[in-house]
N, C-alpha and C positions, 0 to 999 in steps of 0.2 A: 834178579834180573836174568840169570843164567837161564833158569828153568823157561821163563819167557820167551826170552831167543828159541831155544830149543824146541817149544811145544811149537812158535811159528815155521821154525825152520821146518821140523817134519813134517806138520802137515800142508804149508805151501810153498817148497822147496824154495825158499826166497836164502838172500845168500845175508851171510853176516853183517855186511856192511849194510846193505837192505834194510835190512832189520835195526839195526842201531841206529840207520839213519831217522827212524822213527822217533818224531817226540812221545815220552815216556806213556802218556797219555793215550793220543794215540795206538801203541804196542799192547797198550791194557785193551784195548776196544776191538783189538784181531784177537788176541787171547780172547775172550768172551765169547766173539763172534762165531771161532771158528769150535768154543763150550758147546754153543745154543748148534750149529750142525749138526755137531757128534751126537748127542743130546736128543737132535729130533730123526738121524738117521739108526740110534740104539731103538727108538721107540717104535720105528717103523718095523726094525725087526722082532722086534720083540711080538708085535702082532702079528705081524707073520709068521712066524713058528707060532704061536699063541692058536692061529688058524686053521695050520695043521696037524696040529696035537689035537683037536676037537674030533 
C-alpha cells in the first residue's frame, strides 16, 4: 500500500489523506491509470528520438 500512495502521490501531487481516503480499489485504478500515461507518453518518446536518429 505504501508504494501506492507514493506512486499517486508523485505523480498527482494529491496529499496523503487524499489518497487513503480512497477505497482500496479505487487507488488500484489511478495506480494503473496513471501506468497506461507513463506507458503511452515513454512510447511517444521513444518514436520521437526513433525519428531523429533515422
Amino acid at each position: 500500500m505504501v508504494e501506492e500512495v507514493a506512486y499517486v502521490a508523485f505523480h498527482f501531487h494529491w496529499s496523503y489523506e487524499q489518497i487513503m481516503n480512497l477505497e482500496h480499489l479505487e487507488r488500484l485504478k489511478w495506480v494503473e491509470e496513471i501506468a497506461r500515461i507513463n506507458r503511452r507518453l515513454n512510447d511517444a518518446a521513444k518514436s520521437e528520438a526513433n525519428e531523429f536518429s533515422s
